[in-house]
C-alpha positions as CSV (number, residue, x, y, z in Angstrom):
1,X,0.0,0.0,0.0
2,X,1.3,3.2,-1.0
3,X,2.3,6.3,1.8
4,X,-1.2,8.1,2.6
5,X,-0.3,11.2,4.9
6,X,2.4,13.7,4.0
7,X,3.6,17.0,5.7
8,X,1.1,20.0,5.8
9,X,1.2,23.8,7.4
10,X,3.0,21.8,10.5
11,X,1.0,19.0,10.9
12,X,-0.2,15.6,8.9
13,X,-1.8,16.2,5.8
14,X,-3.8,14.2,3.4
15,X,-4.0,14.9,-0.3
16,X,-6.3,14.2,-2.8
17,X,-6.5,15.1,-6.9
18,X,-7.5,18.8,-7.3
19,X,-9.5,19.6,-10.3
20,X,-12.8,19.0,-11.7
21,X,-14.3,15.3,-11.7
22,X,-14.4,14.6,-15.3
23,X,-10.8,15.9,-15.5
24,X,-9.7,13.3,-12.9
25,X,-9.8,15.6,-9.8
26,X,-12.1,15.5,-6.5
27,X,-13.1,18.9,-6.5
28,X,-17.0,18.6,-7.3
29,X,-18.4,21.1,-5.3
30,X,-15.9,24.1,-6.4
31,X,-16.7,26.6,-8.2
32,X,-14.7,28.0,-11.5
33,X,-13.4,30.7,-9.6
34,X,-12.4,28.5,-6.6
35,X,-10.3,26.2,-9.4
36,X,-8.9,29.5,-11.2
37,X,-7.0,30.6,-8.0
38,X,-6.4,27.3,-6.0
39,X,-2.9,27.0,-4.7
40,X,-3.1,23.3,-4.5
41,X,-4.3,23.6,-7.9
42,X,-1.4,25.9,-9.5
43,X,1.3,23.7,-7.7
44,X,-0.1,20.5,-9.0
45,X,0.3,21.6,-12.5
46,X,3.5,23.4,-12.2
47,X,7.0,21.8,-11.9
48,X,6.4,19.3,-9.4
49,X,4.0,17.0,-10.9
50,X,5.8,14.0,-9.3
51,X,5.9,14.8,-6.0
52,X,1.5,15.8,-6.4
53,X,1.4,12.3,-8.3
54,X,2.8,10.3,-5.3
55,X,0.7,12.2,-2.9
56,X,-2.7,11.6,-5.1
57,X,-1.8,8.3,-4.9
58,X,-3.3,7.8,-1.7
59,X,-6.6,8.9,-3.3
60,X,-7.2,5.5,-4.8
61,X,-5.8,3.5,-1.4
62,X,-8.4,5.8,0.4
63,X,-11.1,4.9,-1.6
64,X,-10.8,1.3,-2.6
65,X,-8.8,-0.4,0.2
66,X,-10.1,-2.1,3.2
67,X,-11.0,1.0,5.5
68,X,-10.4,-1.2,8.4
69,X,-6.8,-1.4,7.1
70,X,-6.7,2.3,6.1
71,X,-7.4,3.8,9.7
72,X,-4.7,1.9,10.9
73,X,-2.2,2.8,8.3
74,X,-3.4,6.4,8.6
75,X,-2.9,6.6,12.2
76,X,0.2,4.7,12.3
77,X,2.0,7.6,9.6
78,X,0.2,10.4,11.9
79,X,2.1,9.3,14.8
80,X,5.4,8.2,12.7
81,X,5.1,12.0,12.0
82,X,4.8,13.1,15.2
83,X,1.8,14.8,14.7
84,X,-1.3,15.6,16.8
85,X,-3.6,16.6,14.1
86,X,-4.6,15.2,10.5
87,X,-5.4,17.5,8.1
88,X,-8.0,16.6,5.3
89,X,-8.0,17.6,1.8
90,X,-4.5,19.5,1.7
91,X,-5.6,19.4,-1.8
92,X,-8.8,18.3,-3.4
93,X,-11.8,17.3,-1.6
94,X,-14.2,14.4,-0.9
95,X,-16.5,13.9,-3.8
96,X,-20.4,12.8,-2.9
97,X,-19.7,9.3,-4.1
98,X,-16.9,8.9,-1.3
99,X,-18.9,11.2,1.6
100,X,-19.8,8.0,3.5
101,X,-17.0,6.1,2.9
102,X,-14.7,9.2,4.2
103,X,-16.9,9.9,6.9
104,X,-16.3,6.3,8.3
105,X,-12.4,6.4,8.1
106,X,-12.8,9.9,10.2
107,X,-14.8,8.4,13.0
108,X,-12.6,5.8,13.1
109,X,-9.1,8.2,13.7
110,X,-11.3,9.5,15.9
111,X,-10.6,7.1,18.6
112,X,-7.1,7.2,17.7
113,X,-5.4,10.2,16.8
114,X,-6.2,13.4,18.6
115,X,-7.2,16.1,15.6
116,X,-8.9,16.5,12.3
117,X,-9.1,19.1,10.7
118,X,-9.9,20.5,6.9
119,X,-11.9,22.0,4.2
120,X,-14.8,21.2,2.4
121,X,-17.4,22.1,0.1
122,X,-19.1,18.8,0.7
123,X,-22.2,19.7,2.8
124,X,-23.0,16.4,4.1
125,X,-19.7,15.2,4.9
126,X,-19.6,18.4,7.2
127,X,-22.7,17.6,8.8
128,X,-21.2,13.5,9.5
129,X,-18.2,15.5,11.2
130,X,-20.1,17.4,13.3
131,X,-22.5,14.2,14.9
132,X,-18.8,12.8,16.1
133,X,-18.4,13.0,19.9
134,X,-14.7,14.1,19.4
135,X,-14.7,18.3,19.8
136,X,-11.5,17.9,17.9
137,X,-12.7,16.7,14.4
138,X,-13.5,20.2,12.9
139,X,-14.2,19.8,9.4
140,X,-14.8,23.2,7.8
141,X,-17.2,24.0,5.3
142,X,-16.7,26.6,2.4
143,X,-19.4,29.2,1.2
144,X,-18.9,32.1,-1.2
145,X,-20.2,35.1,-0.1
146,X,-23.3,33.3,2.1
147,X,-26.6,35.3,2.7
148,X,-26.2,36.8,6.3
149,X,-29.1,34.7,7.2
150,X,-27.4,31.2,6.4
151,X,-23.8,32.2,7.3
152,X,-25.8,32.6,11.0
153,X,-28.0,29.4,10.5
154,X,-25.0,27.2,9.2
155,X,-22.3,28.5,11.8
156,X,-24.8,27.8,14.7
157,X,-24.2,24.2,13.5
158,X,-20.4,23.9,13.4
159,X,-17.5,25.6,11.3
160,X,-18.0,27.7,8.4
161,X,-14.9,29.4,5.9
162,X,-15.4,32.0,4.0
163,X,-12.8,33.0,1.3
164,X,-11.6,36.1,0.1
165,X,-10.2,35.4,-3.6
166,X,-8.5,39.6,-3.6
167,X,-7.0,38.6,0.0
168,X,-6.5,35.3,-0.2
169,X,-7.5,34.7,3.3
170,X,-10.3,32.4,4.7
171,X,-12.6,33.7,7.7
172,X,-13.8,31.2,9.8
173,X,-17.0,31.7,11.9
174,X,-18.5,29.7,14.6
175,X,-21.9,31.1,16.0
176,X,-22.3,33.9,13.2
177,X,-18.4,34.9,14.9
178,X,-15.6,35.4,12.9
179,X,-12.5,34.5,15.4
180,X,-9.8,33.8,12.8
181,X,-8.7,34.2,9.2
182,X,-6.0,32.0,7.7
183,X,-4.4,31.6,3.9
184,X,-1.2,32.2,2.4
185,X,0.9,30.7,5.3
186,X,-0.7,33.2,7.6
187,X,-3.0,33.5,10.3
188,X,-5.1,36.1,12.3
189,X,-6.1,35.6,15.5
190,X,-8.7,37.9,17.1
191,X,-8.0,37.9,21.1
192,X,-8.4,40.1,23.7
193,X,-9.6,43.1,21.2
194,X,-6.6,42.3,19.2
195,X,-5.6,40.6,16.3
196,X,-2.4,38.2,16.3
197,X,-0.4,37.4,13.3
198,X,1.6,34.7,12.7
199,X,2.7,31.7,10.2
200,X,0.1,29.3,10.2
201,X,1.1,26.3,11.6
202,X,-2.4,24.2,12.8
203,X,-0.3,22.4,15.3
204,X,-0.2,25.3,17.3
205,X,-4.0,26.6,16.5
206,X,-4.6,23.0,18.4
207,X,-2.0,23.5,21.5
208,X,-3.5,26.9,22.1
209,X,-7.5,26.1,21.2
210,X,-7.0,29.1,18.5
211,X,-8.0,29.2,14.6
212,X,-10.4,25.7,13.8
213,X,-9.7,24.7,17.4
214,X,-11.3,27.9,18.9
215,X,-14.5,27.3,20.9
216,X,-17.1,30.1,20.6
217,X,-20.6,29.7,22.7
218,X,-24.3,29.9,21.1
């Protein structure tokens, strides 16, 4: 079986084919304009194909092996790597014909490894992560430009990122909040009335309960 979890923004990252789905990616859900200005999307088709093609490879491990045997192996590289946290969807994302599948393997790590985190644009997968008993699974889900009225309804429900395409940040809101803002290799914090920059690095977002990891009450 090939190596599923590579290094990602200072954690463990999972990576899966970015592009459309007829064009052999796992993006289903993005939009044109999403795909246009995707990082993970510009690296992949730029000088090192290779290294993307070994990581992609995990894609078809993911969703064809036994998942018994893919939990394990997945936790196993997680702590070869010394890492508290997985990351989801470093590139790519989980297309509706893999939402239950994926949604299994997550529950499972969930009993093993301390952290998920990620970003989707897969609705139901982000409802699945948010029935999990473990606070630390925070699978985000991506809107452009949401009415005010469902940015408040859907962040009542768990995590919601909103990208800025002229920034190149992310907001995230929990509980029609926005606490942080994260995208090329930076983060802003909001705490204390003030806003703290730094080089995003999720494993220390998870030591400090900051960025995904920040807890906001209804």
């Amino acid at each position: 079986m090939t190596k599923l979890v590579y290094p990602f923004s200072g954690v463990a990252g999972i990576y899966f084919p970015v592009g459309k789905l007829d064009e052999g990616g796992t993006c289903e859900f993005a939009s044109k304009k999403c795909l246009k200005v995707c990082a993970a999307f510009k690296n992949a088709t730029a000088t090192n194909k290779i290294d993307y093609a070994a990581k992609y490879s995990a894609f078809v491990d993911i969703t064809q092996r036994d998942a018994h045997s893919i939990i394990w192996k997945i936790a196993k590289e997680v702590k070869g790597m010394n890492a508290d946290v997985l990351y989801w969807f470093a590139s790519g994302d989980c297309p509706s014909e893999f939402t239950s599948r994926i949604a299994h393997i997550i529950e499972g790590l969930s009993y093993i490894i301390p952290a998920q985190i990620g970003f989707t644009r897969n609705q139901e997968l982000w409802e699945e992560a948010n029935r999990l008993d473990n606070v630390n699974v925070r699978i985000a889900l991506t809107l452009e430009k949401p009415y005010k009225s469902k940015l408040q309804q859907m962040s009542s429900l768990g995590t919601i990122a909103v990208p800025s395409y002229s920034t190149g940040n992310i907001k995230l809101y929990q509980c029609n909040q926005s606490h942080t803002s994260c995208g090329a290799g930076i983060i802003y914090v909001k705490k204390l009335g003030e806003t703290i920059k730094r080089k995003a690095d999720c494993s220390i977002c998870y030591a400090k309960k900051e960025g995904c990891f920040t807890e906001l009450e209804a």
